[in-house]
Residue frames relative to the residue before (quaternion, step in Angstrom):
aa qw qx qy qz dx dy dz
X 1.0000 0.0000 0.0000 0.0000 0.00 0.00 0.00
X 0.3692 -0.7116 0.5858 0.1191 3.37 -1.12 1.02
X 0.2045 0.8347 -0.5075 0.0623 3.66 -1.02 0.81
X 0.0639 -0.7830 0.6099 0.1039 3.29 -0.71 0.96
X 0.4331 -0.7292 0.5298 -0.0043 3.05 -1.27 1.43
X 0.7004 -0.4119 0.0542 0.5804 3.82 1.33 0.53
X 0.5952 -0.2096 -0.1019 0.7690 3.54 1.23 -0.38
X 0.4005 0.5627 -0.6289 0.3570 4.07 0.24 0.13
X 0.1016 0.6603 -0.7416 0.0610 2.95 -1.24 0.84
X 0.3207 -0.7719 0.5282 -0.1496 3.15 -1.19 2.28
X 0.1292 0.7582 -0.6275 0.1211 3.72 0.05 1.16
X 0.3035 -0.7104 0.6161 0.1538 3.47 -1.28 1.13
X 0.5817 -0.4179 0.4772 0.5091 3.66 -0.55 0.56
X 0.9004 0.3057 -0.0379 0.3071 3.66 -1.47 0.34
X 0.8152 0.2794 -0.2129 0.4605 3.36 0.76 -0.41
X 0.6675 -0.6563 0.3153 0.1557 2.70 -1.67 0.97
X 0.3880 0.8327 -0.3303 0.2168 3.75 -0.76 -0.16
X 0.0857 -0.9388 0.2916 0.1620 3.53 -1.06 0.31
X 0.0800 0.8732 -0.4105 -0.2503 3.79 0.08 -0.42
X 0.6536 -0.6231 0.4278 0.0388 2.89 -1.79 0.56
X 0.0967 0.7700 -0.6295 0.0367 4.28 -0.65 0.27
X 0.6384 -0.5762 0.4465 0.2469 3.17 -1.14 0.44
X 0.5586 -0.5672 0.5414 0.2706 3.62 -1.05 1.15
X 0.1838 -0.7400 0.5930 0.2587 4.08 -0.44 0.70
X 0.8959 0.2416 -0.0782 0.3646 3.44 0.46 -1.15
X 0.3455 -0.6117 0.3111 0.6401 4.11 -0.15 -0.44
X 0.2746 -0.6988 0.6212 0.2245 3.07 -1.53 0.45
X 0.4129 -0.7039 0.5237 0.2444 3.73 -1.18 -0.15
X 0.5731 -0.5350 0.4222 0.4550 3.56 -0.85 0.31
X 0.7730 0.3061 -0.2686 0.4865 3.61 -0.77 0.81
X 0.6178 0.4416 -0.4437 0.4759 3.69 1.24 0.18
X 0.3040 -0.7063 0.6380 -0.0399 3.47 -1.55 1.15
X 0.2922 -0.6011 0.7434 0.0260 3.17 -1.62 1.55
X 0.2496 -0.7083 0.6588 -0.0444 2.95 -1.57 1.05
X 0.0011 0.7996 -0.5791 -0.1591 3.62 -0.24 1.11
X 0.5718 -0.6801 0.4583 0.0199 3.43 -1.36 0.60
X 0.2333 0.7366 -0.6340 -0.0310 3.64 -0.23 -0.12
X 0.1823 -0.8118 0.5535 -0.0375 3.74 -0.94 1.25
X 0.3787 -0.6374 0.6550 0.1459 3.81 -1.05 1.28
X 0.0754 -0.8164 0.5202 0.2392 3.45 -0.42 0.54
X 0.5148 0.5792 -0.3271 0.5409 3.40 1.68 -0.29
X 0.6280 0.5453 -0.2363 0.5024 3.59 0.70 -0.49
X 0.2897 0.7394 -0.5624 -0.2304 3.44 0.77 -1.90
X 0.6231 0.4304 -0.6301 0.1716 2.35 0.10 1.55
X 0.7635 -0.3501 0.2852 0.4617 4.35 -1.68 -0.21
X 0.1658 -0.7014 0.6912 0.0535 3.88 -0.54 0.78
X 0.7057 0.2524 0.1089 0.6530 3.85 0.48 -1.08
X 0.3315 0.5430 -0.7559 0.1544 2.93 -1.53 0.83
X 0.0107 -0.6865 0.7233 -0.0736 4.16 -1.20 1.32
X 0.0123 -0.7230 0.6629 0.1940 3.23 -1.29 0.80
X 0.1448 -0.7268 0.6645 0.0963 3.54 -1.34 0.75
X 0.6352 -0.4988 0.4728 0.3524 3.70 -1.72 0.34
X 0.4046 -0.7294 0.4689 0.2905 3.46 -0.72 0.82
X 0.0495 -0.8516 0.4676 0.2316 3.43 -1.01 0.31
X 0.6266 -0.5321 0.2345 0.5188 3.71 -0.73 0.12
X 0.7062 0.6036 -0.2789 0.2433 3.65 0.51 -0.95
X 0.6048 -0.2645 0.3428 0.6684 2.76 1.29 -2.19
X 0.3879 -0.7272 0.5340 0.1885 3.53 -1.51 1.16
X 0.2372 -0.8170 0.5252 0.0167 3.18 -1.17 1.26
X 0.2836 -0.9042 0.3132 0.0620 3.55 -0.76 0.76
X 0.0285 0.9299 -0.3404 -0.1362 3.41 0.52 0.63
X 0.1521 -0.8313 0.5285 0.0805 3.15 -0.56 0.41
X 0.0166 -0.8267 0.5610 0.0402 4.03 -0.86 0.82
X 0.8062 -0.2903 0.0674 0.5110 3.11 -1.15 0.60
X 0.6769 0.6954 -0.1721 0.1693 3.11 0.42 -1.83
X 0.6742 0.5150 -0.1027 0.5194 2.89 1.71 -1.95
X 0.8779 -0.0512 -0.1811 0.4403 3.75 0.67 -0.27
X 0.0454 0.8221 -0.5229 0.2208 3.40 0.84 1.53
X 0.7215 0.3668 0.0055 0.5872 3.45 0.90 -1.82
X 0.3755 0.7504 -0.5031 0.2069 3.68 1.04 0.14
X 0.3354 -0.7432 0.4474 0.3674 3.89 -0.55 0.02
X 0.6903 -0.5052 0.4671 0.2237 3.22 -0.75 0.72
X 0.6955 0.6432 -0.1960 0.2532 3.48 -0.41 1.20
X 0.5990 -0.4638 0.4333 0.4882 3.76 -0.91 -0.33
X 0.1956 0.8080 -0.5510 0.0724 3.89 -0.91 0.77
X 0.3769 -0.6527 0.5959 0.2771 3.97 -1.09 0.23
X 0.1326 -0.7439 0.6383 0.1473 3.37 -1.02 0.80
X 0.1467 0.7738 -0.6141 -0.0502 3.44 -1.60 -0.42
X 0.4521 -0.7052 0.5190 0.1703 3.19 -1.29 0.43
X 0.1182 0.8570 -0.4987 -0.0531 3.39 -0.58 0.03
X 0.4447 -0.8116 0.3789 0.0095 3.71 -0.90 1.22
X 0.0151 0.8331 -0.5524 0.0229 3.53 0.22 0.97
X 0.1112 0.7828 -0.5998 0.1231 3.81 -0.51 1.32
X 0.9199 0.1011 -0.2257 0.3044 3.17 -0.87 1.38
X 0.7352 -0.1806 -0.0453 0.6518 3.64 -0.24 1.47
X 0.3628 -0.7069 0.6071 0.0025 3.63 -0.38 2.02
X 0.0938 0.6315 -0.7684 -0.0441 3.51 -1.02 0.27
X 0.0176 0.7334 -0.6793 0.0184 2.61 -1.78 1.37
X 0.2114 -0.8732 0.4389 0.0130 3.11 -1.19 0.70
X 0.2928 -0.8638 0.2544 0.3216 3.64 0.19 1.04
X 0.7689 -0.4815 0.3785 0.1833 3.37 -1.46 0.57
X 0.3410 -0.7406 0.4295 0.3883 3.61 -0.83 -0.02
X 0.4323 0.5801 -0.3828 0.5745 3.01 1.28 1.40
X 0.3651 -0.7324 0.4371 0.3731 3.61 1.65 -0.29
X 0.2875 0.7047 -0.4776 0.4389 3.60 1.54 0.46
X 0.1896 -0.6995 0.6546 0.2151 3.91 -1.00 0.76
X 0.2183 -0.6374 0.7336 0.0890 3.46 -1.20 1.40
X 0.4805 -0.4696 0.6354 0.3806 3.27 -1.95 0.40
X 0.1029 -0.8659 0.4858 0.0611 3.46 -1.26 0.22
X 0.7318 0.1930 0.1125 0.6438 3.01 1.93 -1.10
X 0.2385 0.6517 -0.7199 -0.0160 3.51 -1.31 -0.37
X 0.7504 -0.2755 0.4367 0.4127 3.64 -2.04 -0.65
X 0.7145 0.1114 0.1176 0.6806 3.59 0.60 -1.23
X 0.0921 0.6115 -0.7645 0.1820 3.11 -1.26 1.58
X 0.0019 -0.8349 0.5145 -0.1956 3.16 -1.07 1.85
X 0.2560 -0.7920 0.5354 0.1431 3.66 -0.23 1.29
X 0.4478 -0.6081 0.5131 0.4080 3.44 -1.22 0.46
X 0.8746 0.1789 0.0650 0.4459 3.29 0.52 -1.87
X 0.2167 0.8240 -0.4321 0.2956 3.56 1.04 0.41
X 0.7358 0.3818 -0.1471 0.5395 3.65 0.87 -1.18
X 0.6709 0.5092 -0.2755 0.4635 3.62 0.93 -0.36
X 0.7495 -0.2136 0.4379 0.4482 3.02 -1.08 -0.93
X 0.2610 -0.7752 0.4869 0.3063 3.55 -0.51 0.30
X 0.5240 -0.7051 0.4362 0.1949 3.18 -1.19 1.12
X 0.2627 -0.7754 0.5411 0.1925 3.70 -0.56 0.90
X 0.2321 -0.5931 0.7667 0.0803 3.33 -1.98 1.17
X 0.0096 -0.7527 0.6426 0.1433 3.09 -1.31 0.65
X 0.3932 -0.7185 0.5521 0.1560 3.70 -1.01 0.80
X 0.1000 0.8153 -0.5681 -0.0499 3.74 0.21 0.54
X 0.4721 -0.6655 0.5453 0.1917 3.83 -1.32 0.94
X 0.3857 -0.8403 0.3760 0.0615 3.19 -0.50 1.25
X 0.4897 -0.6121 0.3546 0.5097 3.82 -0.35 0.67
X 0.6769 0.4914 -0.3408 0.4291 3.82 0.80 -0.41
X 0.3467 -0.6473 0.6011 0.3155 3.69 -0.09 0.66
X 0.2230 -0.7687 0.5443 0.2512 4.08 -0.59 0.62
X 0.6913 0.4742 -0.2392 0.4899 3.83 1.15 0.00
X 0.6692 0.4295 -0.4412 0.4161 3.27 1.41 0.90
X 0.2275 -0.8701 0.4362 0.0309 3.52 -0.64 0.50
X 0.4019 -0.8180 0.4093 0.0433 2.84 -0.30 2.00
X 0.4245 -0.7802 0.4550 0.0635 3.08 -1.70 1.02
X 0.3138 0.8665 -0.3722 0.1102 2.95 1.92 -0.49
């Protein structure tokens, strides 16, 4: 179960789930939020999901997949808002990253930084039972 606790956001290794925050600004069909998860000891990206913005409020999903292999730990999240003419640019993987748009907006960037915690689950999520 996913849970954010006002900006705490609580992911157990492995499970599934989403949450939700309000849209700050207006967005347009074709503009994309990018959530984040940040090592600050690392600086560096652990997590990164892009979804379609919506007008009301951005939702996050998350499946197994996405936070099986997560590390264990203390992290900064954030959103960020890309509205109008995306620019992307490819990787050194030939992978297109967002990079740009008209209006690029962070939720929590200017504040305090919001905290993610990764918590390790009583199931290891990389063993596989024979039962």
């Amino acid at each position: 179960m996913i849970r954010l606790i006002q900006r705490k956001l609580i992911i157990p290794r492995g499970d599934t789930g989403s949450f939700s925050i309000p849209t700050l600004c207006s967005v347009s069909e074709g503009d994309i939020a990018v959530f984040s998860i940040y090592d600050p000891m690392t600086k560096s990206t652990i997590f990164e999901k892009e979804i379609p913005a919506s007008a009301e409020q951005l939702t996050i999903p998350f499946i197994h997949d996405d936070t099986k292999d997560l590390p264990p730990g203390r992290y900064h999240w954030d959103i960020t808002l890309y509205c109008g003419n995306l620019v992307y640019e490819n990787d050194e993987n030939d992978t297109p990253v967002l990079v740009s748009a008209d209006e690029v907006n962070s939720y929590y960037a200017a504040y305090s930084p919001a905290i993610c915690e990764i918590r390790e689950s009583a199931k290891d999520q990389n063993v596989i039972s024979h039962s």
